[in-house]
N, C-alpha and C positions, 0 to 999 in steps of 0.2 A: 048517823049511827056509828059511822066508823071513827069520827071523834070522841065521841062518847068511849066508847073504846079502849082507845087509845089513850084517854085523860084516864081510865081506873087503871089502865097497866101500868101507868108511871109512879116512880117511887115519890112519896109524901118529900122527898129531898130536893124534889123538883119545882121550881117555883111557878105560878101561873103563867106568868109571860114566856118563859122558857119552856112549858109545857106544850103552850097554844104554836110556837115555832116549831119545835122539834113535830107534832104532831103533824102539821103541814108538811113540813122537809121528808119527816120518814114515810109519809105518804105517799109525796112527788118522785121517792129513789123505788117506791114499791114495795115499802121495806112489811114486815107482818108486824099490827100492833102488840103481838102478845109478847115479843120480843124486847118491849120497853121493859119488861117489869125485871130485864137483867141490868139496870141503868141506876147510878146513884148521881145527883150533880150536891157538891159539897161545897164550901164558904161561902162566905157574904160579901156584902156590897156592890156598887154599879160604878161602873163609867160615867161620870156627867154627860147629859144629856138630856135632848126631851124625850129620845125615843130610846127602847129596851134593848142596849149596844149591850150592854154583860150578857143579857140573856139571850140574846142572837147570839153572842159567840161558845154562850156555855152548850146550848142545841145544836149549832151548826157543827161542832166537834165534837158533840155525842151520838148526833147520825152517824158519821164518818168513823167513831169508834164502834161504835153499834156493830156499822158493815163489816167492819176488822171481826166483830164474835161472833155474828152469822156467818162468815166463812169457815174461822175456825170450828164452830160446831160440827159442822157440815163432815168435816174433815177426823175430827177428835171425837164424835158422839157427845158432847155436853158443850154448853152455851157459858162460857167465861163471864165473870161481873164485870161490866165496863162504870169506872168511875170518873168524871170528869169535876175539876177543879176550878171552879167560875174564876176563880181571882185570877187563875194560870192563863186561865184562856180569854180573860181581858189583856194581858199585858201581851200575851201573841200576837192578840188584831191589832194590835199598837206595833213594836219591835222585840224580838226574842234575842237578837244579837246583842252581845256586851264585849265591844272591842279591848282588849289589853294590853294601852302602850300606844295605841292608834286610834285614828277617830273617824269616822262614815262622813264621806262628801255630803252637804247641802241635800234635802232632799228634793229641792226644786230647784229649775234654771231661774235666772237674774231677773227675769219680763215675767214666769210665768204667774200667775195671783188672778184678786179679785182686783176689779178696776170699774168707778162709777163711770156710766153710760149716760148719754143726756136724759133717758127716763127710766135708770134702775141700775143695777149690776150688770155682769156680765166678767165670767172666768176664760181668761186664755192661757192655752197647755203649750207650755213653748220648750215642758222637759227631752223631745226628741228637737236635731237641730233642722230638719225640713218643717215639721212643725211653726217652729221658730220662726224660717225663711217666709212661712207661707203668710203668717200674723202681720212680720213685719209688710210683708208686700201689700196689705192691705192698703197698712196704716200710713204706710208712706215715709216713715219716720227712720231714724237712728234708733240700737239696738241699745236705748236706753228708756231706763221705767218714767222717769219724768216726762219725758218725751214720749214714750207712748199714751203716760194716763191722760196728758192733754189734750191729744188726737179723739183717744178713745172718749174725752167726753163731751165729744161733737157728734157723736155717733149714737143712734137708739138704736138700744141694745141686740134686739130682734135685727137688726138688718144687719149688725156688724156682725153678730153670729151668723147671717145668711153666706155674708160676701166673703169669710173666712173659712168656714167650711168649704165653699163654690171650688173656694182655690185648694182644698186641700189639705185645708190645717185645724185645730180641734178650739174650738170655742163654744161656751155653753150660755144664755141669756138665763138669769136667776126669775124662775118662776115660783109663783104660790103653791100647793099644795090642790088648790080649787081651779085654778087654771092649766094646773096641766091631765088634774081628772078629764077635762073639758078640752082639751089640745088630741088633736089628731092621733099622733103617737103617742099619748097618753092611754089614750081608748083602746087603741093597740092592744098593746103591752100588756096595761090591766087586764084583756081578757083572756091573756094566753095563760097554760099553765106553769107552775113554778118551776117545770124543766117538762121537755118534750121528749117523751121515751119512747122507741119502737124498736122490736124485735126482727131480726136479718132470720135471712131461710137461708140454708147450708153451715158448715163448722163444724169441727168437730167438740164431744166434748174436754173441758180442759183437764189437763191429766192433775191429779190432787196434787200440788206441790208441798205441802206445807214442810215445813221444817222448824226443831223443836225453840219454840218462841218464835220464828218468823217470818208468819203467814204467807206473806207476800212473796217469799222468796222463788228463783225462779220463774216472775212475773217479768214480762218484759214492758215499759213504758215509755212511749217515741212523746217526748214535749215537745211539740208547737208552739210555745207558749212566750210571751212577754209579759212586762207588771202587768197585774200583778196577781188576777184571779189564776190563772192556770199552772205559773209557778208555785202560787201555794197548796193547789191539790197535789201538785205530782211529787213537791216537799212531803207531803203526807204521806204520802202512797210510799215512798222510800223509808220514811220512817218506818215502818211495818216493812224492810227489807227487798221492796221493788227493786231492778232493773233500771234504772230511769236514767235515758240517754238523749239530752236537750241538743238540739239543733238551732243556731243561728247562722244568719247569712254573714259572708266577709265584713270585718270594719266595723259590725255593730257592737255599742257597749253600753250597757246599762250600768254606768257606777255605784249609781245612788240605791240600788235595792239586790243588785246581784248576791252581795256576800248574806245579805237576808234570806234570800231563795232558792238557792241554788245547794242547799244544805242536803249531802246526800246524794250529788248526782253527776256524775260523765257530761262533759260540756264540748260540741264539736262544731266544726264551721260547715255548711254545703250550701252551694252557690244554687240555688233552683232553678236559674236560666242559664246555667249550663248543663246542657243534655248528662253528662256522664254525672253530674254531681246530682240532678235528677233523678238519673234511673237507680245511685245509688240510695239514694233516698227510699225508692220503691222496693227493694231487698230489704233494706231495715225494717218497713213497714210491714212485708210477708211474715216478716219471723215476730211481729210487735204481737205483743195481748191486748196491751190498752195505748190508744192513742190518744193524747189532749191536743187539740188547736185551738188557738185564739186568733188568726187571720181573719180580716175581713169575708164574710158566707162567697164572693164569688174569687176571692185568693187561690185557692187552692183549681177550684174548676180550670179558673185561665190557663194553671200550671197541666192541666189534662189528669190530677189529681182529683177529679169531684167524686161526690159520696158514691155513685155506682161503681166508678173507679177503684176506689177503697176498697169498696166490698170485692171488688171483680178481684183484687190482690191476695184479700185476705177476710172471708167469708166470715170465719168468728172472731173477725175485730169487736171491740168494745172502743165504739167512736165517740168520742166526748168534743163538743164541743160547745165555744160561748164566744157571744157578742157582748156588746155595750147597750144597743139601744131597742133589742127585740127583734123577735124574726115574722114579723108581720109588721104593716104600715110605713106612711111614707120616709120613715128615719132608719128602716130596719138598715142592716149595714153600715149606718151611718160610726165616722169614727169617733169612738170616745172613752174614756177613762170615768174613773171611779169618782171624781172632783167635782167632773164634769155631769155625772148622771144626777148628783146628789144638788146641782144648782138646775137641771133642769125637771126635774120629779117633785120640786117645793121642799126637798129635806132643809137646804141649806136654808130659805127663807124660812120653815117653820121654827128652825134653829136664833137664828137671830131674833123673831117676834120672840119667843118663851125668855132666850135671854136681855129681852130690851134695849138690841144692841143695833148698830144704824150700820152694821155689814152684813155679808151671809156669814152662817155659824152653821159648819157642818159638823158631822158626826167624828167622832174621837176617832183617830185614824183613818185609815180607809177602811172602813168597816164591811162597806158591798164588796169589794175584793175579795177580803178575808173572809166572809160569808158563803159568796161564789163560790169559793176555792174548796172548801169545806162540804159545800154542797156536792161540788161535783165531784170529787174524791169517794163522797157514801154513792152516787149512782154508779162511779167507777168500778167500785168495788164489789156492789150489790150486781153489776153486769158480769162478774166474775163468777157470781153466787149463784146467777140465771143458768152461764154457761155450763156449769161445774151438773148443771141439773137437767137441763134440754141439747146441750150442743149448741145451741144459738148465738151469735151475736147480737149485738146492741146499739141504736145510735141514742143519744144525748144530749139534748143542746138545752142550756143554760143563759143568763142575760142577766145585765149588772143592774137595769132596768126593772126587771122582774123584781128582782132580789127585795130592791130598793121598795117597790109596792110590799114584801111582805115585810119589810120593818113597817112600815108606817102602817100596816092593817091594823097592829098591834096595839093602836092608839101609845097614850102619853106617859112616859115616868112621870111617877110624881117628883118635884123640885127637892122634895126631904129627904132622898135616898142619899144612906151613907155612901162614900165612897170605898174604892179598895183599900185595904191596907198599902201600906209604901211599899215599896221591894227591898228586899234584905237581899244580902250576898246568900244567905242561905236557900236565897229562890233559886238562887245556879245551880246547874249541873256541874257534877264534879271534875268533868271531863275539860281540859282546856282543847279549844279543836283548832287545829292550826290552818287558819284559812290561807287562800292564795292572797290576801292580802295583812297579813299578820294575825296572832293569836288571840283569840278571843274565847267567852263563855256563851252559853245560852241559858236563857231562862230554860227549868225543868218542863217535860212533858206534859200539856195541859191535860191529857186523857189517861188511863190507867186502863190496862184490857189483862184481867188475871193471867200470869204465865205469858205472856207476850209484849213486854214492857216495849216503849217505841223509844226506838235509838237508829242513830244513822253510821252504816258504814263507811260513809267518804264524806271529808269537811268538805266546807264550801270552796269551790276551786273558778278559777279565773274563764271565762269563756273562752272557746277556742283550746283549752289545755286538754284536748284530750281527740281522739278518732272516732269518726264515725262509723262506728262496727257495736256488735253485741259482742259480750266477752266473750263467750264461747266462738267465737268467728275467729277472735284475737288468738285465742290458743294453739 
């Protein structure tokens, strides 16, 4: 019944596959269906692929607009039109950055790819460099790809993913579609729902901040977060005028996606085993509204940070967070990227079979990231919308795993769908934004939220360039 629903409050603009998503997504965030029927999704054509990559991304950023007009109503008495531009919000899941005069590192290390196994594929993630250390210790080899793919095709594929994991490093053995139904953490996964929501006892409620076009403003949000799911929601959340003050530890650097994600946001360093850079952490968090992590589920506990903890700091937090591989079953914690879920969930093989191709053939981008991110940015936001109504907080947990079961629910594109239009310079924003790594455009706004257009206050800036404090501490 609640689909039913849900399918007549959407606008005729809305395609079926995009319908049957966002239907599911605005369910999982809590969201009301009547609330669709303020939603337009506008242009044509898809992403190549087998499975419904435009329309996953035109839902998944119509939930997360959506949450943007259900606050705003809340706040202004009237529900704003939210319009989303499928062609805009194809080329986001893809790249929105467009360098000027400079050009984005490689987006993967030298080793990291697909590589045949003595009976199949099998993907190694060697973009962080323990990752790396961890592969090569397997394999035995010098930190070259010919020299690895040789090793590696001594190896079934199952067990090199065992003995590379064992040690600490991310590798994924490319399964079907019907054998990971059938796989342990398959069954898992599958059964859970498309995010886990529960309601905290104590909080206050949050005081209306809005401000005229930007919703958010006055929200404060602590990122946890690395590629690439977590960075893209709290990207969002900033777009609508967040707060949003990311956290990494000394010496880490994400070249390859940072000047993509970081769009909008204060970027600080804290050492979390050290005690004072600890507890300052735990201040930041007392004063946070919404928190994203993406730490492995028992990271933060070791840190004497776990979810009781949390709450114990800060009763109406709005706790978001997400895994890789589901928080049930024997993989749950297990570490992994978006590369990696899509060769072990059958994406990547049903990809190759549709294209008749003798490798894995995944999805246009990282599309579960960009999904993810999207997803959890509408529960973020809709925990705002809880609070703003009961006092309550919220926790969240999200999975790249899940995500990946709700494209494929979706069954097959057909092979005849046009594609997007190309990108013209008049896709950009007019704004050139001077990043910490030189100037650049972005592709425009994929979503439109009447009177609250999404723009970011601070360009993409270099990790570490900034203190860990809320501005108001600074002043």
């Amino acid at each position: 019944m609640h689909d039913d629903i849900a399918a007549t409050s959407l606008s005729s603009t809305v395609s079926a596959p995009a319908a049957c998503f966002l239907s599911e997504i605005w369910r999982a965030v809590g969201g009301d269906p009547a609330h669709l029927r303020h939603l337009a999704i506008n242009g044509t054509g898809a992403l190549p692929s087998i499975f419904h990559v435009t329309d996953l991304a035109s839902a998944a950023v119509a939930a997360a607009g959506l949450a943007v007009a259900e606050l705003v109503s809340l706040q202004l008495g009237r529900f704003p039109a939210v319009q989303v531009d499928r062609r805009l919000a194809s080329f986001w899941f893809l790249t929105s950055l467009r360098p000027q005069g400079w050009s984005m590192p490689p987006q993967w290390d030298a080793l990291a790819g697909d590589y045949q196994a003595a009976d199949g594929w099998i993907r190694l993630h060697t973009n962080a460099p323990h990752h790396r250390d961890a592969a090569l210790a397997v394999l035995k080899t010098p930190a070259d790809r010919e020299a690895v793919a040789a090793v590696v095709k001594q190896w079934p594929a199952v067990a090199l993913e065992t003995a590379i994991v064992a040690g600490n490093g991310c590798a994924a053995a490319m399964y079907t579609l019907e054998q990971w139904v059938d796989h342990p953490q398959g069954r898992a996964v599958n059964a859970e729902p498309l995010l886990h929501r529960s309601s905290s006892i104590g909080g206050n409620r949050l005081r209306a901040t809005l401000s005229a076009g930007r919703p958010l403003q006055g929200i404060r949000v602590l990122d946890l977060t690395r590629i690439l799911a977590g960075p893209v929601a709290t990207r969002f959340l900033a777009g609508f005028g967040a707060e949003v003050l990311r956290i990494d530890p000394p010496g880490w650097e994400e070249p390859v996606t940072v000047p993509e994600v970081v769009l909008g946001k204060r970027c600080a360093r804290l050492d979390l085993k050290n005690p004072d850079d600890l507890h300052a952490l735990e201040r930041l968090l007392t004063r946070a509204d919404i928190l994203v992590h993406g730490y492995r589920p028992d990271a933060l506990a070791r840190l004497g940070l776990g979810s009781a903890r949390r709450r114990q700091l800060n009763p109406g937090l709005i706790d978001v967070c997400l895994d890789a591989y589901g928080w049930s079953g024997p993989w749950q914690g297990r570490r992994g990227y978006d590369s990696l879920i899509q060769m072990s969930t059958g994406i990547a093989d049903a990809g190759r079979r549709a294209a008749g191709r003798d490798r894995p053939t995944p999805l246009p981008g990282q599309a579960l990231d960009h999904a993810t991110g999207y997803i959890l940015a509408a529960a973020a936001i809709r925990g705002l919308v809880e609070r703003l109504q009961t006092g309550q907080g919220c926790e969240v947990r999200g999975s790249l795993a899940r995500t990946a079961r709700l494209v494929v629910s979706n069954g097959n594109q057909s092979v005849a769908m046009e594609a997007p239009a190309s990108e013209q310079p008049s896709d950009w924003s007019d704004i050139v934004e001077q990043t910490g790594w030189g100037p650049a455009r972005r592709i425009r706004p994929p979503v439109v939220i009447a009177d609250n257009p999404m723009a970011w206050d601070l360009p993409a800036s270099k990790l570490g360039s900034s203190v860990a404090a809320w501005l108001a501490d600074k002043a």
